[in-house]
C-alpha positions in Angstrom: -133.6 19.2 207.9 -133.7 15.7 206.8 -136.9 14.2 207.5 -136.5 10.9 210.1 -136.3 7.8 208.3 -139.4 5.6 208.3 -139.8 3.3 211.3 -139.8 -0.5 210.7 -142.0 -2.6 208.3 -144.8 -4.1 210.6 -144.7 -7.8 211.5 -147.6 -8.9 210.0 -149.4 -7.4 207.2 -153.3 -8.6 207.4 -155.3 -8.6 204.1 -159.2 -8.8 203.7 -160.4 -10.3 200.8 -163.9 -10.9 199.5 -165.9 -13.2 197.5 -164.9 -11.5 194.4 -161.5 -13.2 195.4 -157.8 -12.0 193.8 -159.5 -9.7 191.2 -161.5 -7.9 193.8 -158.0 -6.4 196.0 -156.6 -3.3 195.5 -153.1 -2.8 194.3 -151.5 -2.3 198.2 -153.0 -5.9 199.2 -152.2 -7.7 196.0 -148.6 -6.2 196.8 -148.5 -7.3 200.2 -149.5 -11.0 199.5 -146.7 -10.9 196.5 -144.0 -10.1 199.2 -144.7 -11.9 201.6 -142.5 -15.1 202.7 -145.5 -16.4 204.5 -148.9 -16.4 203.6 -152.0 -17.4 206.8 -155.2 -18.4 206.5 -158.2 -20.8 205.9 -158.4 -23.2 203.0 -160.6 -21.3 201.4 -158.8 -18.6 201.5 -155.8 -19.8 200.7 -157.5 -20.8 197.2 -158.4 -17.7 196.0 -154.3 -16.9 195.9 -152.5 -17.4 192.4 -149.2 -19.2 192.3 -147.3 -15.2 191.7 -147.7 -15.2 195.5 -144.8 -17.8 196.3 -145.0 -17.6 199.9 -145.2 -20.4 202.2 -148.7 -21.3 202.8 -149.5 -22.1 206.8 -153.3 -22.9 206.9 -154.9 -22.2 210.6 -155.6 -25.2 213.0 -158.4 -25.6 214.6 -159.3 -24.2 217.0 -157.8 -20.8 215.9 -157.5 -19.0 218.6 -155.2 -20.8 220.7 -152.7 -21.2 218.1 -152.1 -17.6 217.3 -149.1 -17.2 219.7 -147.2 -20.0 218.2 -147.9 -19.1 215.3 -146.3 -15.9 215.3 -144.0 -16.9 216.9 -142.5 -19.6 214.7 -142.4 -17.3 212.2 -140.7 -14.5 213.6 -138.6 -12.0 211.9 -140.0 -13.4 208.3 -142.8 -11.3 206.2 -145.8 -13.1 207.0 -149.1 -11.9 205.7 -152.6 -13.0 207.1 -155.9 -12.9 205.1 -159.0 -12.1 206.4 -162.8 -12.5 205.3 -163.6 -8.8 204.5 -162.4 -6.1 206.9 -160.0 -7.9 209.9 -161.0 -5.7 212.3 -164.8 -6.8 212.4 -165.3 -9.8 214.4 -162.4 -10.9 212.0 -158.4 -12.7 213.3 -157.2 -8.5 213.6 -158.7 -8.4 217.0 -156.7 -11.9 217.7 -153.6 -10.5 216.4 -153.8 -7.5 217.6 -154.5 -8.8 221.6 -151.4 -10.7 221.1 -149.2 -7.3 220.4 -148.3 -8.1 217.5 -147.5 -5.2 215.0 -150.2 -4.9 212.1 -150.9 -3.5 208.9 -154.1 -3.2 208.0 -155.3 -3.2 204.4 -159.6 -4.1 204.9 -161.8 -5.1 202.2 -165.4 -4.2 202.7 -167.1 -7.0 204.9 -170.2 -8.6 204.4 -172.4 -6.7 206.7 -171.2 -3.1 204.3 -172.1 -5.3 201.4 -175.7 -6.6 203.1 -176.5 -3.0 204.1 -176.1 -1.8 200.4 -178.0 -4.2 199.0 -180.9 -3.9 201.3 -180.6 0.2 201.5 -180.1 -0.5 205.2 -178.9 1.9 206.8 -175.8 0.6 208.7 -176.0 2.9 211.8 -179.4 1.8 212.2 -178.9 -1.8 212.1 -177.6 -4.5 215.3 -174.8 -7.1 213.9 -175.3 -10.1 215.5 -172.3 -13.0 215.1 -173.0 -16.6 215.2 -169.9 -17.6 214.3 -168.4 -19.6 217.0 -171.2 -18.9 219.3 -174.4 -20.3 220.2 -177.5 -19.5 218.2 -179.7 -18.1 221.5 -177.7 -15.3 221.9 -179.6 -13.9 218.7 -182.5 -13.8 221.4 -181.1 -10.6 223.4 -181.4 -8.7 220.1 -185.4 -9.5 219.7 -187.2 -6.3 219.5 -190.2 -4.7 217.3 -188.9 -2.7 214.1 -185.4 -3.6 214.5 -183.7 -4.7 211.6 -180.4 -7.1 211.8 -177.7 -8.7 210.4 -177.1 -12.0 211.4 -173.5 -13.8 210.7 -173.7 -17.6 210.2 -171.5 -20.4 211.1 -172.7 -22.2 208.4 -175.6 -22.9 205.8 -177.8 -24.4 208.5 -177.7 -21.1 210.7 -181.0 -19.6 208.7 -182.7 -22.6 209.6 -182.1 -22.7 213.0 -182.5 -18.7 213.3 -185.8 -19.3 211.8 -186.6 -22.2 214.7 -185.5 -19.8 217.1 -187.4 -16.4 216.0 -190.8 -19.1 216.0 -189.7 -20.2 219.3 -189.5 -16.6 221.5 -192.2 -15.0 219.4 -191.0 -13.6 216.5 -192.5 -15.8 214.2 -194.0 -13.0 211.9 -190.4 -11.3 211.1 -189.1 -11.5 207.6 -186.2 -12.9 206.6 -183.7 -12.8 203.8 -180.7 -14.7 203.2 -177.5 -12.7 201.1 -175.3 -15.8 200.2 -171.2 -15.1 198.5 -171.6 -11.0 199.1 -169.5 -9.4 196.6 -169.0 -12.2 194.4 -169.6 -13.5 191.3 -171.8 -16.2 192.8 -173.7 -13.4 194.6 -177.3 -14.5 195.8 -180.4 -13.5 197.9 -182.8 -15.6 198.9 -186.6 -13.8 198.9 -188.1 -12.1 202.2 -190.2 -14.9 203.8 -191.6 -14.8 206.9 -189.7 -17.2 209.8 -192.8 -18.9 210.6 -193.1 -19.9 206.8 -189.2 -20.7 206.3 -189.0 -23.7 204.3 -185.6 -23.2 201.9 -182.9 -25.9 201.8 -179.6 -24.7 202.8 -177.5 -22.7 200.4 -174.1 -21.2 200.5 -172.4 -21.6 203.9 -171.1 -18.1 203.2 -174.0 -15.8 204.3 -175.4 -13.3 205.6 -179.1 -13.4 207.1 -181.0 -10.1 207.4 -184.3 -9.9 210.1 -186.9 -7.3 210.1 -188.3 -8.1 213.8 -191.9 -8.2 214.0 -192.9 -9.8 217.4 -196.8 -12.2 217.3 -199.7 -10.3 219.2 -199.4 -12.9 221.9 -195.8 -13.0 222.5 -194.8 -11.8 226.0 -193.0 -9.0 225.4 -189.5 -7.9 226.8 -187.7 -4.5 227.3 -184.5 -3.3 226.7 -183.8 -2.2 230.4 -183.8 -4.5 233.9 -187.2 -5.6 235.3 -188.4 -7.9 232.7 -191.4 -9.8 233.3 -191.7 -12.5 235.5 -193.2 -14.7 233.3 -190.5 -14.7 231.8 -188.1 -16.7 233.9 -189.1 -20.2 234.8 -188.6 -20.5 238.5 -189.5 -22.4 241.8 -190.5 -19.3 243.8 -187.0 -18.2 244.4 -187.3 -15.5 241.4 -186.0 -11.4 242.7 -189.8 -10.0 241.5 -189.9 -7.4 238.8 -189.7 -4.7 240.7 -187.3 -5.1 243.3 -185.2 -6.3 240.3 -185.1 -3.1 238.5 -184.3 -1.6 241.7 -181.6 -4.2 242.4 -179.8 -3.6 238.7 -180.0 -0.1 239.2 -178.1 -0.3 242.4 -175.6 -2.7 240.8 -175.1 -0.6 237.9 -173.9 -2.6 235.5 -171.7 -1.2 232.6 -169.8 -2.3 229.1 -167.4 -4.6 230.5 -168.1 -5.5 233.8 -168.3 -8.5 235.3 -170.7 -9.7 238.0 -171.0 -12.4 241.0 -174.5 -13.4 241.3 -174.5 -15.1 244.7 -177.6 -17.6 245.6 -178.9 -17.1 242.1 -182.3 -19.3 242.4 -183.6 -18.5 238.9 -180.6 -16.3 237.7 -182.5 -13.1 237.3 -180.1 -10.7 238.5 -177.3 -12.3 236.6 -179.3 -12.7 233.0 -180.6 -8.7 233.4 -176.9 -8.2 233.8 -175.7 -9.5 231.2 -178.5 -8.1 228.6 -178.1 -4.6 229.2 -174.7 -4.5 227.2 -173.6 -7.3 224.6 -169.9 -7.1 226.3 -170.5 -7.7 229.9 -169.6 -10.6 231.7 -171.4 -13.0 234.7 -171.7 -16.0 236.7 -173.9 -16.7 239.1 -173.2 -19.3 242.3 -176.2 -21.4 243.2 -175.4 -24.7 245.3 -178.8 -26.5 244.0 -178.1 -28.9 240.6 -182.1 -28.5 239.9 -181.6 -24.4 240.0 -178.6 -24.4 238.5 -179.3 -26.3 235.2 -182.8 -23.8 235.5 -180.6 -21.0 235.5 -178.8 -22.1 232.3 -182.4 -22.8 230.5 -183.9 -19.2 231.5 -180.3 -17.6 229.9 -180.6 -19.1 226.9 -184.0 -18.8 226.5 -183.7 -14.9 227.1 -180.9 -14.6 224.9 -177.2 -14.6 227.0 -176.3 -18.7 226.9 -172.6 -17.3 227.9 -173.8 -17.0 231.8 -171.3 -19.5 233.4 -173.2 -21.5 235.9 -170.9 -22.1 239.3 -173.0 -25.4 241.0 -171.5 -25.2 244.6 -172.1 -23.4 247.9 -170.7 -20.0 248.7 -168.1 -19.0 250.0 -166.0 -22.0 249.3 -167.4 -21.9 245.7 -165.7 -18.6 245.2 -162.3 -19.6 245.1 -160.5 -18.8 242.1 -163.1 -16.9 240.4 -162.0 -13.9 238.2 -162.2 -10.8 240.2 -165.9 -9.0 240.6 -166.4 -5.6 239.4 -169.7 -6.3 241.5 -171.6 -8.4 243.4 -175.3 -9.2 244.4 -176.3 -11.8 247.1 -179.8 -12.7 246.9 -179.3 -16.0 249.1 -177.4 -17.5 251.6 -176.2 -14.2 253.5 -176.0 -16.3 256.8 -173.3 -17.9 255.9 -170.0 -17.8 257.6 -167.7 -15.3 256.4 -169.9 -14.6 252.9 -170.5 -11.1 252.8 -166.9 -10.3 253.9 -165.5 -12.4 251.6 -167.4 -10.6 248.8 -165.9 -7.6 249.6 -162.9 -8.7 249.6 -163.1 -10.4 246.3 -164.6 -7.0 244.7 -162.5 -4.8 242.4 -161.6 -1.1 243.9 -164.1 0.9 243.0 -166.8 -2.3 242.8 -170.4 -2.4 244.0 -172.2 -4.8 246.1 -175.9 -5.3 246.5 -177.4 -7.9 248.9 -181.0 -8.3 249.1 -182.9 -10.0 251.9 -186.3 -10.3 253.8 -185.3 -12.2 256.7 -184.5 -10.4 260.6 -181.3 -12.4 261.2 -179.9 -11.6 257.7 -181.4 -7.6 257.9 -179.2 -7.6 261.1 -176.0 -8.4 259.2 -176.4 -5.8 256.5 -177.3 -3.8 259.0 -173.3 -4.6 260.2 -171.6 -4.2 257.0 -173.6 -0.3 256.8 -172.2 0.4 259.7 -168.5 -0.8 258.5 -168.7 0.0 255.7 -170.9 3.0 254.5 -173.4 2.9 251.4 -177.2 3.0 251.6 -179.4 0.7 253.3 -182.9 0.9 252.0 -186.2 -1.1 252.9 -188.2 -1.7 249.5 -191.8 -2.4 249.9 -194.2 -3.3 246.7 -197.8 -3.6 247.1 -200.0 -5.4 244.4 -203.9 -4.1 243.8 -206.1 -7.2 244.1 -210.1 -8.3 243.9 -211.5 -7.8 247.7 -214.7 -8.6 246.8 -216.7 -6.8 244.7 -213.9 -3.9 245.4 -209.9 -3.6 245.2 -207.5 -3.3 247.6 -203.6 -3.5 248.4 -201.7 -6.9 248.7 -198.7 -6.1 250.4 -195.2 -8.5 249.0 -192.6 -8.8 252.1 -190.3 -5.6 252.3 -186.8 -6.2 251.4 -184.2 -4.9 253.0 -181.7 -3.7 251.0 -177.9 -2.9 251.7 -175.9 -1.1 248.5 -172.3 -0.2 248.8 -169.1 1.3 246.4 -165.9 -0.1 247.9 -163.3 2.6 248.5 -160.9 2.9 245.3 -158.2 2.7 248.2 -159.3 0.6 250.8 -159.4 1.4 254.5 -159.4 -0.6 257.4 -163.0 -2.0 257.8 -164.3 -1.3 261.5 -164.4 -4.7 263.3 -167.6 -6.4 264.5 -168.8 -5.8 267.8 -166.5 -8.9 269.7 -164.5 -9.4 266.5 -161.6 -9.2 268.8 -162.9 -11.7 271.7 
């Protein structure tokens, strides 16, 4: 038997290359960029080609991302080649390709954060990649913890400084730095380790790489990995969910790598910034109808390390409209409000949770509805603080809040209507 011929070349053949430049590819990716009848990508790139690789040359516009539909598809049917810093597939244009469908072939080079690990005997399984490319420097925060080592990707040759600025600013003052500039290449450099709290070196290469051996200051407050962080930690008004109903509160919600969450009344944003830090890929925004709470709420994210909480400034549930679809929900104000819990549940994915938290008799009786339409658990959580009575101590009992936690059926039923829902 004949064996089937082979299927069709790919679309788009996408080539890393390093530092090292054209004399650092293998044979398949020097082939591929020979062959092509159009070559993609940066300037800089684009430089390290020789003039043996006759394709066109498209450079990408800025912003990128927007333009890679067109792109392809002005060039359809035509060899087109794309190169790539190091390997495409890590946090490189292969994921953009490759979320437009188109068909790739893969040939990676070994990207910076291989070339950092090796040079720093780093073991890569042990170490957090953190990109700033494209992204705002305070979401390096979320990755602050004692003894962790990472890899930071810059934008630019400012980002040390700035990382620096920021590790002095929540703490980490004491953690050493090093800065691996042109990885792989002939222009290879590392900066010495110097503490951030002593960083004082003049920007280099705006190709780099910073490593960070996190050492946190005896005084800074310090911050876990899992919900109930500190409350000192959030600037608030008073409207803050307190440490420990928090914890409860996330472990209700249940957040996972993903998800995305409605944070409804969100007074200091807790819910929503404990949310989003327990997995770099999930998703919230948080509704809160006061301008002074809202731009609060955007401070305390980026101060704890997740500046991509989107901020809604409006009043629930007309504020809802057109918001992407919940895989859960937590209303921690505002539960009196016509129609809002019903139009939570509506909103939320099959399968979705909600959580609303309150302390209040006319909203307790309202939960106290939607358990009865609706199933889940309704729970009465009640924290007590040990305080000076005297010369002795004694208990300081918070308010109990009442809490009502539900999974919506992954086939909805009919909800059962409200007592004179049909008056």
């Amino acid at each position: 038997m004949n064996p089937a011929p082979p299927g069709p070349s790919p679309a788009v053949t996408v080539v890393g290359i390093g530092a090292d430049g054209w004399e650092g590819l293998p044979a398949a990716s020097r082939d591929a960029l020979r062959d092509a009848d159009v070559l993609v990508a940066g300037p800089r790139q684009l430089g390290l080609l020789p003039e043996e690789c006759a394709g066109e040359r498209v450079a990408w516009p800025s912003p990128l991302r927007p333009a890679v539909p067109g792109l392809l598809a002005a060039h359809a049917g035509r060899r087109v080649a794309v190169l790539a810093s190091g390997d495409p597939m890590f946090y490189g244009i292969g994921r953009a390709l490759a979320e437009e469908g188109a068909a790739l072939r893969v040939l990676p080079h070994p990207s910076s954060v291989s070339y950092a690990a090796a040079r720093l005997g780093w073991p890569l399984e042990d170490v957090e990649v953190v990109t700033l490319v494209g992204r705002p420097v305070p979401r390096l925060a979320a990755a602050l913890h004692e003894g962790r080592r990472l890899l930071v990707l810059s934008a630019d040759a400012t980002t040390p400084a700035e990382i620096a600025a920021l590790l002095r600013d929540r703490g980490f003052g004491p953690s050493r730095m090093r800065v691996l500039e042109q990885l792989g290449g002939p222009a290879e450099r590392t900066t010495a380790a110097t503490v951030a709290d002593d960083w004082r070196h003049a920007p280099g290469d705006p190709l780099n790489v910073v490593a960070v051996e996190c050492r946190r200051a005896p005084d800074a407050l310090r911050l876990g990995a899992v919900p109930g962080l500190p409350d000192d930690a959030y600037e608030h008004d008073g409207q803050l969910t307190k440490r420990h109903v928090r914890a409860a509160t996330l472990g209700a919600l249940a957040p996972a790598p993903g998800e995305l969450l409605w944070d409804i009344g969100g007074g200091s944003g807790s819910i929503a910034i404990e949310w989003l830090r327990t997995h770099p890929s999930c998703r919230a925004l948080t509704v809160e109808r006061d301008p002074v709470r809202a731009e609060r709420i955007t401070r305390n994210a980026d101060r704890l390390g997740v500046p991509a909480l989107r901020v809604v400034t409006g009043a629930a549930p007309a504020a809802l409209d057109r918001l992407p679809r919940p895989d859960a929900v937590f209303v921690g104000g505002g539960l009196t409000a016509p129609g809002l819990l019903d139009a939570c549940w509506q909103a939320l994915a099959p399968g979705g949770r909600l959580v609303a938290n309150t302390v209040t008799l006319e909203s307790e009786a309202l939960l106290a509805d939607a358990h009865r339409r609706h199933g889940g658990e309704l729970v009465r959580l009640a924290v007590a603080h040990a305080v000076p009575v005297g010369g002795f101590t004694g208990w300081r009992q918070a308010m109990p809040v009442t809490q009502w936690a539900a999974r919506k059926p992954a086939t909805a039923h009919p909800a059962t209507p409200s007592p004179g829902a049909d008056r």
